[in-house]
C-alpha positions as CSV (number, residue, x, y, z in Angstrom):
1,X,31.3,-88.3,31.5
2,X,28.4,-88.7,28.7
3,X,28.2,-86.4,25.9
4,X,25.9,-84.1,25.2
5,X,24.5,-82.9,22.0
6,X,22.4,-79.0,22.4
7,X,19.4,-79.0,20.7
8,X,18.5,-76.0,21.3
9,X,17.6,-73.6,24.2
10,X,14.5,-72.1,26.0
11,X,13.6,-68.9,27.6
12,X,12.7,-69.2,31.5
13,X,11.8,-66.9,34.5
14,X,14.0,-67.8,37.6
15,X,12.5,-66.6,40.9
16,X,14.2,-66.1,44.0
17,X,13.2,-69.6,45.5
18,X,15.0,-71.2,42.3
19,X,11.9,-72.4,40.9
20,X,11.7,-72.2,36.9
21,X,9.0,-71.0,35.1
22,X,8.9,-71.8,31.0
23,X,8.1,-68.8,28.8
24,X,9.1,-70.3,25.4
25,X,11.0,-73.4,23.8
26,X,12.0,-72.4,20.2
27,X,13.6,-75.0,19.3
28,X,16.5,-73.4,18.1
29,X,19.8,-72.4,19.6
30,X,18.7,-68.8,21.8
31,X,21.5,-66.7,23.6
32,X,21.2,-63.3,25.1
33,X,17.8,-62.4,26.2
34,X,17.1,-58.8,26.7
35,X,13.8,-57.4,28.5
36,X,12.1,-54.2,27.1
37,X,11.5,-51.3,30.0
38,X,8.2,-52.1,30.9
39,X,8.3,-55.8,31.0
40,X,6.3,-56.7,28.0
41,X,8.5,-57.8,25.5
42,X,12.1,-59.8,25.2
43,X,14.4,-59.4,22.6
44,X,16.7,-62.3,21.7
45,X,19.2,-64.4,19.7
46,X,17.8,-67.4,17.9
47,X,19.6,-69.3,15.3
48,X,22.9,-71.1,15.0
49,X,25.7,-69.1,15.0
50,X,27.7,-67.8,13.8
51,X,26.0,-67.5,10.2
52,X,22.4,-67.9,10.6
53,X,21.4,-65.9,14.2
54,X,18.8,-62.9,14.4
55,X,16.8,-60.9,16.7
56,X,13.8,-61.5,17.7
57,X,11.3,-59.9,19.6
58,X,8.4,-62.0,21.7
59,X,5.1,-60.4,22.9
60,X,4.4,-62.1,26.3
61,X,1.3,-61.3,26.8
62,X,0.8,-63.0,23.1
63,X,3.3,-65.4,22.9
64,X,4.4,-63.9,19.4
65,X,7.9,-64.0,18.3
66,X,8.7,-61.3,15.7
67,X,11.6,-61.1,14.0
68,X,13.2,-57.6,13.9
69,X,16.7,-58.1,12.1
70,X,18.0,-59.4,8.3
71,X,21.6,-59.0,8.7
72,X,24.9,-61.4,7.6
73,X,26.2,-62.7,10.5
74,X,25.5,-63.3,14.2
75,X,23.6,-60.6,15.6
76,X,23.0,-59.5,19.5
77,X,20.4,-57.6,21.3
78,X,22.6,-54.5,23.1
79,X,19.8,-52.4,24.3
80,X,16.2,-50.9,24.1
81,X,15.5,-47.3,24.2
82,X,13.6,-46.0,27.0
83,X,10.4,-45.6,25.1
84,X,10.5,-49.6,23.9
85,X,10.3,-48.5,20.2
86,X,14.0,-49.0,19.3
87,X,16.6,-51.5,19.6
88,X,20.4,-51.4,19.4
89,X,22.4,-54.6,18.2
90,X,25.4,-55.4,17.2
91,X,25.9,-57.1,14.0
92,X,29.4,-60.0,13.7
93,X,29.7,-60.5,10.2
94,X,32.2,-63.6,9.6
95,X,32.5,-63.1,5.8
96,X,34.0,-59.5,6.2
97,X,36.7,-60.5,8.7
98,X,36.3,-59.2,12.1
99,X,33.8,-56.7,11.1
100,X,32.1,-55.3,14.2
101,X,28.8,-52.9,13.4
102,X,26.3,-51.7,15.6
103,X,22.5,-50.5,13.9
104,X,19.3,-49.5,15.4
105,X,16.3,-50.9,14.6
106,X,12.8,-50.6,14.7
107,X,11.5,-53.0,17.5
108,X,7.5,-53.7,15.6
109,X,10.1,-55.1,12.9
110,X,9.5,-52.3,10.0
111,X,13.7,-52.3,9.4
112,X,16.9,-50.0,10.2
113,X,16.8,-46.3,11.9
114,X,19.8,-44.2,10.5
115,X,22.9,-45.5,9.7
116,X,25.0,-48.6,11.2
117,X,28.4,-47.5,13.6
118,X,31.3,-49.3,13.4
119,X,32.7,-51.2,16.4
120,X,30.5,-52.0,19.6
121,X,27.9,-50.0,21.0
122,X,26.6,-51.5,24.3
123,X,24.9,-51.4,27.2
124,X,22.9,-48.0,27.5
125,X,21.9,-45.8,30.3
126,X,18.4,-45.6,31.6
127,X,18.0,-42.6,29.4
128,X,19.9,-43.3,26.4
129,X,22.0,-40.4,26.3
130,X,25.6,-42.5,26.9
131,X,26.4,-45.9,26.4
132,X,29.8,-48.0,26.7
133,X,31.8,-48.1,23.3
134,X,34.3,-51.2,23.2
135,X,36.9,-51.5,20.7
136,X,40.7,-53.5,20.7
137,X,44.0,-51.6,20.6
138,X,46.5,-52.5,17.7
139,X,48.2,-54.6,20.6
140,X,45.3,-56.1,21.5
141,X,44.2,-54.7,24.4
142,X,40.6,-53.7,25.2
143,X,39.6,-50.0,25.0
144,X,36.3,-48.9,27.0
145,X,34.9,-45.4,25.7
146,X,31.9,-43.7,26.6
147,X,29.8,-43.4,23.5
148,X,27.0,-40.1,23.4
149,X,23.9,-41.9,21.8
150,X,22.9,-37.7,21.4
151,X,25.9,-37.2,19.1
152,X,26.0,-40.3,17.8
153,X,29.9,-41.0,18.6
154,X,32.3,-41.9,21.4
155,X,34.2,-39.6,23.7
156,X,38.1,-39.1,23.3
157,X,38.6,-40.2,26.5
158,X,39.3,-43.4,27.2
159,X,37.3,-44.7,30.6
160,X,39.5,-48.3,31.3
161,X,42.2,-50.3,29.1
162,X,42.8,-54.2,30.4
163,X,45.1,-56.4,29.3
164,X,42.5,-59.4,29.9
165,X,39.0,-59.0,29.3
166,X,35.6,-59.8,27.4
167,X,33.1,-57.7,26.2
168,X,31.3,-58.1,29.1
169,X,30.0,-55.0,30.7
170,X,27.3,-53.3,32.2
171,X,26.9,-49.4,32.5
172,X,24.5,-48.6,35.5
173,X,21.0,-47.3,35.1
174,X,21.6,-43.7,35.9
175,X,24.8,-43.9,33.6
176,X,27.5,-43.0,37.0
177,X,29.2,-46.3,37.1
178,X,30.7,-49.2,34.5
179,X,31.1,-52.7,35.8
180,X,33.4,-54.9,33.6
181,X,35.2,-58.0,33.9
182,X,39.1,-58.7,33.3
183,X,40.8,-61.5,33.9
184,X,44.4,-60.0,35.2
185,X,44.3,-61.6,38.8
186,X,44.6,-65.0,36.9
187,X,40.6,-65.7,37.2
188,X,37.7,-63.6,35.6
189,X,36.2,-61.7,38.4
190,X,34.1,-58.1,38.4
191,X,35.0,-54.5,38.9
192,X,33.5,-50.8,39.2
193,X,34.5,-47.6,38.0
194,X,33.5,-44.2,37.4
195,X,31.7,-43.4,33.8
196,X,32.6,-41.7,31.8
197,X,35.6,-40.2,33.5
198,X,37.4,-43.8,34.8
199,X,38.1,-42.6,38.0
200,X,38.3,-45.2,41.4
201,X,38.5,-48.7,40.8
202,X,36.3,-51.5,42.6
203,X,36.8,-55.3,43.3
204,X,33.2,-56.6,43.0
205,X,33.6,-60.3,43.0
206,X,35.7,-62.0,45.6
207,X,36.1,-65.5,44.1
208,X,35.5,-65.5,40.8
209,X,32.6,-64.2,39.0
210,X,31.5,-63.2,35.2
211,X,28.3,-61.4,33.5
212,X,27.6,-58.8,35.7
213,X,24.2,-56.9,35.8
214,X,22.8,-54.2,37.6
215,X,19.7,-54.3,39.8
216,X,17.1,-52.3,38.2
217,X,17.4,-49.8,40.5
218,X,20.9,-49.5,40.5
219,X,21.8,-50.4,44.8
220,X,23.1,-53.8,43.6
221,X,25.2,-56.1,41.4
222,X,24.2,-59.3,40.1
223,X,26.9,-62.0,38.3
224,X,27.0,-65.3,38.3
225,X,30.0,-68.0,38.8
226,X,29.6,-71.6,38.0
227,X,27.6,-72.8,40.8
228,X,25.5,-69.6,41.5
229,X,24.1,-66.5,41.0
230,X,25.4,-63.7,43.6
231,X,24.4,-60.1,44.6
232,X,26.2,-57.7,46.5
233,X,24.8,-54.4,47.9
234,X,26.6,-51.2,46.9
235,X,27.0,-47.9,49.0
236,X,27.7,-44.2,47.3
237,X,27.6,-42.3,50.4
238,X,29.9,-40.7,51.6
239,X,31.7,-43.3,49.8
240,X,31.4,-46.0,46.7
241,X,31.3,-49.5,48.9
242,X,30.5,-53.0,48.1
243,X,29.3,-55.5,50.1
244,X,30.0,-59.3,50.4
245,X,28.2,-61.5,48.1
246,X,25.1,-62.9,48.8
247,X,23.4,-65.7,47.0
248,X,20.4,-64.7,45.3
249,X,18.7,-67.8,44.8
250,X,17.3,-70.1,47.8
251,X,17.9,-72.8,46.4
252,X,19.8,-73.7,43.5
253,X,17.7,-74.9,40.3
254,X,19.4,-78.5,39.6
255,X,21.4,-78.7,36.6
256,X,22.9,-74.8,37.1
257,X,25.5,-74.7,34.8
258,X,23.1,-75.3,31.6
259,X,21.6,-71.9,32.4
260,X,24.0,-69.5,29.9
261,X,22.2,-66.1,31.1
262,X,20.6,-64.7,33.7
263,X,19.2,-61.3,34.0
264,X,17.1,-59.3,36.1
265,X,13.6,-57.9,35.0
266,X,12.6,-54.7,35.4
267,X,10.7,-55.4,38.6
268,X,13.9,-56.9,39.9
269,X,11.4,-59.6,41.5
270,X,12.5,-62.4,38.9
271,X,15.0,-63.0,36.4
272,X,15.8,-64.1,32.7
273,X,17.8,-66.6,32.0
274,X,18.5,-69.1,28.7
275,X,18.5,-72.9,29.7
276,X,20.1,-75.4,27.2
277,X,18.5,-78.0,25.8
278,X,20.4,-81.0,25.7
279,X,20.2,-84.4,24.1
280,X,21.8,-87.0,26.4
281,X,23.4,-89.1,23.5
282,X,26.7,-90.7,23.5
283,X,27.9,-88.6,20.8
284,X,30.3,-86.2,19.9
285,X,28.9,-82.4,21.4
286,X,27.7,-80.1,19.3
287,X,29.2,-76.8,21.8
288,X,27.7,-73.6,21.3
289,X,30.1,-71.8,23.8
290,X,30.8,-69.4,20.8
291,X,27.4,-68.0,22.3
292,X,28.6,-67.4,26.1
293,X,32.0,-66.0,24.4
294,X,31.0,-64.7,20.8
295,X,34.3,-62.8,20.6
296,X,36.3,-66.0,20.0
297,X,34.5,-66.6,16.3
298,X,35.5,-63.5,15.2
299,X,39.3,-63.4,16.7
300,X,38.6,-61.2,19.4
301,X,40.6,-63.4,22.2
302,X,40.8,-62.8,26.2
């Protein structure tokens, strides 16, 4: 096998045919794009982790990258607020331990709103009145919470505890349902429960699956395994039902597993993804899988 050294990454549309479209090549190492509500704007990760990463935010109609954040750290875009003026991220701080902080910022760049909240606050509602609050036990187990943006804290109740899981989640656009993933069948795969209240519990994926996403309008789940990208239908009446996975791409863009994220735009016509630049050197690999699994730099495990 040759070795590969990442140079860096680029931001691309993927359309249903699996052709790719370029919308920006840094240059630098880019993780976790997130779109703003009406399409015009992507928030981002650039910079090596897990010291020197911000958020930045690109104009597309422009092509202007802004940045938005000046914190220690590796930082990570966890939401936008449903007017596009605000942006939640969570802030990794190496040099105070496992430190985990969540802040809001402005998203024209002009600096913090309020004050920063400890632990993870991620993946909001349509509305931004709840959003998913994750958090390890003493034992080491993972805690999911839901977390009212009104009142500015989580809710007693606990919505799931795994043994094995990521922070990998994804609460649904009208706030009613949390997909996860958790490893405890012996492969990472996706499931579905009530929020906030943790009732029912869904299989989503049936051979494997990881990064799960809504579909913008909520009848559908997205994740990805490591030779696709899968959706499968969901049914709420009378009952919650999933379907079988479907692919979601015609045909699959060559090179698939270089492509760390994929997410659906508002339109649900396309989607965002992150493909790697690579330098096809014999050399030793420079991995940035602390991007795909930021938890492991900072001793949160599976």
């Amino acid at each position: 096998m040759r070795n590969t050294s990442v140079l860096g990454g680029e931001l691309v549309w993927l359309d249903r045919n699996g052709e790719v479209e370029v919308i920006a090549s840094p240059g630098d190492v880019i993780s976790n794009p997130l779109p703003s509500p009406d399409g015009d704007r992507l928030a981002f990760t650039m910079g090596p982790p897990p010291n020197d990463s911000q958020i930045w935010v690109r104009d597309l109609a422009r092509g202007v990258n802004t940045r938005v954040s000046d914190l220690n750290g590796f930082v990570l875009a966890a939401g936008w607020s449903p007017d596009g003026r605000r942006l939640a991220v969570v802030n990794f701080d190496p040099s105070k331990g496992i430190e985990v902080r969540t802040h809001v910022l402005a998203a024209d760049g002009s600096g913090a709103i309020g004050q920063p909240i400890d632990g993870v606050v991620s993946s909001f509602d349509e509305a931004w009145n709840y959003a998913v609050y994750g958090g390890r036990t003493a034992i080491g187990q993972m805690e999911l919470r839901a977390f009212d943006v009104n009142k500015g804290k989580p809710l007693d109740k606990i919505v799931t505890t795994m043994e094995q899981a990521r922070f990998d989640f994804s609460l649904s656009p009208d706030g009613s349902l949390l997909i996860y993933t958790t490893r405890e069948t012996g492969q990472r795969e996706v499931y579905c429960t009530r929020f906030p209240d943790g009732d029912g519990r869904w299989q989503v994926s049936t051979e494997g699956g990881r990064d799960p996403a809504w579909a913008p309008d909520g009848r559908s789940v997205y994740y990805r395994t490591d030779d696709g990208f899968h959706e499968v239908s969901l049914a709420r009446d009378p009952e919650i039902r999933f379907g079988l996975p479907e692919p979601v791409l015609a045909t699959t863009p060559p090179a698939f597993e270089t492509f760390q994220v994929i997410k659906p735009e508002p339109t649900g016509e396309r989607f965002l993804a992150v493909r790697e630049q690579r330098d096809e050197k014999d050399s030793q690999p420079a991995s940035i899988s602390i991007i795909e699994h930021w938890h492991e730099a900072f001793g949160v495990r599976e």
